[in-house]
C-alpha positions in Angstrom: 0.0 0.0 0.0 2.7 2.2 0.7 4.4 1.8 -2.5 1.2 2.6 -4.6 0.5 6.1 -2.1 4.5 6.5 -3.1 3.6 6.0 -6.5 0.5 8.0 -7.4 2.5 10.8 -5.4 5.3 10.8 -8.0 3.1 10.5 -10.5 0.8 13.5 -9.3 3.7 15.7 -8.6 5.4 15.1 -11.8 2.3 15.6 -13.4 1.7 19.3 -11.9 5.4 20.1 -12.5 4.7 19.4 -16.0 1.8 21.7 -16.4 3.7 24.4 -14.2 7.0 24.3 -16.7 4.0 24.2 -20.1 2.4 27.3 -18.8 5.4 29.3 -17.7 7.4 28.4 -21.0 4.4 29.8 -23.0 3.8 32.6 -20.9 7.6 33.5 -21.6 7.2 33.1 -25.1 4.6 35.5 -25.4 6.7 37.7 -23.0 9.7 37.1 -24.9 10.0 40.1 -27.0 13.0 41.6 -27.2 13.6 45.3 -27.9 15.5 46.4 -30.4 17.5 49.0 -29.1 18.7 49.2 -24.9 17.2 52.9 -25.0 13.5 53.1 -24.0 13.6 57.3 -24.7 12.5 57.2 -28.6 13.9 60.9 -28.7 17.4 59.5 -27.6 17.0 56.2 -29.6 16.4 57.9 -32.8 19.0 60.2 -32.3 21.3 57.8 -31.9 21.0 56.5 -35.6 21.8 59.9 -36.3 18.8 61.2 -37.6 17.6 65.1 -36.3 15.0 65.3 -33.7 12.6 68.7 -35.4 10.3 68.7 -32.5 9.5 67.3 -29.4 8.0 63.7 -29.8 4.3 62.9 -29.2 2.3 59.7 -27.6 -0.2 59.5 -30.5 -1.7 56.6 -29.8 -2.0 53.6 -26.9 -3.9 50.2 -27.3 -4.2 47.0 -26.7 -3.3 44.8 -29.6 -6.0 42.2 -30.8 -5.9 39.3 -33.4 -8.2 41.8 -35.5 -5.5 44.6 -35.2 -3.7 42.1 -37.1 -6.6 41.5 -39.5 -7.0 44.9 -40.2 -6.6 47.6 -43.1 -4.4 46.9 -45.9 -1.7 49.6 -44.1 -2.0 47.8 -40.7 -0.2 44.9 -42.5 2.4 46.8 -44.1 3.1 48.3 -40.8 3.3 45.3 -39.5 5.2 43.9 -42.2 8.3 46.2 -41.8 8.9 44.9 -37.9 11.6 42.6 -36.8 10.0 40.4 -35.0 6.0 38.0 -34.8 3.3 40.2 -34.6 1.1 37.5 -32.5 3.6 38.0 -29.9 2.5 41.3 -28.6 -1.3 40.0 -29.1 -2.9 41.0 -25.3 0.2 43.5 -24.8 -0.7 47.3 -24.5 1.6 49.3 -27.5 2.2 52.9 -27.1 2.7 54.9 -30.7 5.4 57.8 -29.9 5.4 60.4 -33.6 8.0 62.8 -34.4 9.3 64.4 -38.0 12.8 63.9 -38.0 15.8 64.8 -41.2 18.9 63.4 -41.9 17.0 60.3 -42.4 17.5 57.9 -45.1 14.0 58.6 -46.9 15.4 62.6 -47.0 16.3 61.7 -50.8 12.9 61.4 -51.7 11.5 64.8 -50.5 11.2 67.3 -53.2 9.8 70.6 -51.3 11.7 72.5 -48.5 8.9 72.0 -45.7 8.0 67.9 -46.6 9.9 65.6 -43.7 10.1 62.2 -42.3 7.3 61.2 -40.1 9.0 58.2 -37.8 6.5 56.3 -35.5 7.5 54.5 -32.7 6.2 51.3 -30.9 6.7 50.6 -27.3 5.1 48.2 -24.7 6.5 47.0 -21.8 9.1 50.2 -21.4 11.0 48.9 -24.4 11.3 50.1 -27.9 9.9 47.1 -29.9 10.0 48.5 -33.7 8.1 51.2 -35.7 8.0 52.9 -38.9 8.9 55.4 -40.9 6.5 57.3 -43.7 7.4 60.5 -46.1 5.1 63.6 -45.1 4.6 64.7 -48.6 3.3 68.4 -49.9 0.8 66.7 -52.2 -1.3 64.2 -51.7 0.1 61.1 -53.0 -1.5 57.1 -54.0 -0.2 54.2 -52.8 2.0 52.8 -49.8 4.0 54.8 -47.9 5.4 53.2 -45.3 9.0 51.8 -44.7 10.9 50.5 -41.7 12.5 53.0 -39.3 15.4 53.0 -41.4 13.8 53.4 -44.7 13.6 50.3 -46.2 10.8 48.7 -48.4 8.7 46.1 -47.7 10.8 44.4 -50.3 13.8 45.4 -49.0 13.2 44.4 -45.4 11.3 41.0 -45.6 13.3 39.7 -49.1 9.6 38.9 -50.6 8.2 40.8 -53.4 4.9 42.7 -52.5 3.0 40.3 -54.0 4.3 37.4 -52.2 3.9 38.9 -49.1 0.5 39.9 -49.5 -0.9 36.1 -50.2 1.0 34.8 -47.3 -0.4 38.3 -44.8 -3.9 37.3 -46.3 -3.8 33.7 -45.4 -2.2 34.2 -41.9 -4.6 36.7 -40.9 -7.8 37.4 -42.8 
């Protein structure tokens, strides 16, 4: 008798250590998110990739981020396409959106009037800088996508898929 009570207590306790090391393991894969700078001040973090600062920066926006965040708009996905690391990973998390227009970035080639700039957004949740975006503030209205990584590049240039290919696989992950 006492080797069965022995028994079923292994077999209980190695049973909730189990369940104790599944749940923590996922929880820190959905908390494992890492920033990609060490500097949480987006002022100081985009002046350190030497780009000019031309006003003080601005919390635009602060959500939590849903499954149909990912679902949405056409430009939600090329947002999301420009970041460095799983969008589902910050599903749950709150994101804060930090704005400033900035020069000396490397979209500046493309701006053909005196007072068009660089619009950078930044994303933040948990008191790191997690990614962001960068768009042209253009005079004229203009069609079509605008939005790059922080540093500029494409969608092209920063996932290696052509737009098209990118956009099949975005549809069939998330609509």
């Amino acid at each position: 008798m006492k080797r069965i009570t022995w028994m079923l207590f292994i077999l209980i306790s190695s049973i909730i250590l189990l369940l104790n090391f599944t749940a923590c393991s996922q929880q820190a894969e959905k908390d494992d998110i890492i920033g990609i700078t060490e500097e949480n001040d987006p002022t100081k973090y985009l002046e350190s990739k030497g780009y000019i600062v031309l006003a003080d920066i601005k919390k635009i926006n602060s959500k939590t981020i849903s499954k149909d965040d990912l679902k949405g708009s056409f430009i939600n996905g090329l947002i999301w396409s420009v970041q460095s690391f799983d969008p589902e990973k910050i599903i749950g998390k709150n994101v804060e959106y930090y704005c400033v227009n900035v020069k000396n970035h490397p979209l500046d080639k493309h701006l053909e009037h005196e007072d068009e700039s660089i619009k950078v957004t930044i994303m933040k949740t948990d008191d790191k800088i997690i990614g962001g975006y960068s768009s042209i503030n253009f005079k004229e209205i203009r069609y079509g996508a605008n939005i790059y990584s922080i540093d500029g590049r494409t969608l092209e240039e920063f996932t290696g898929l052509d737009f098209q290919t990118w956009r099949e696989s975005w549809d069939r992950k998330y609509k």
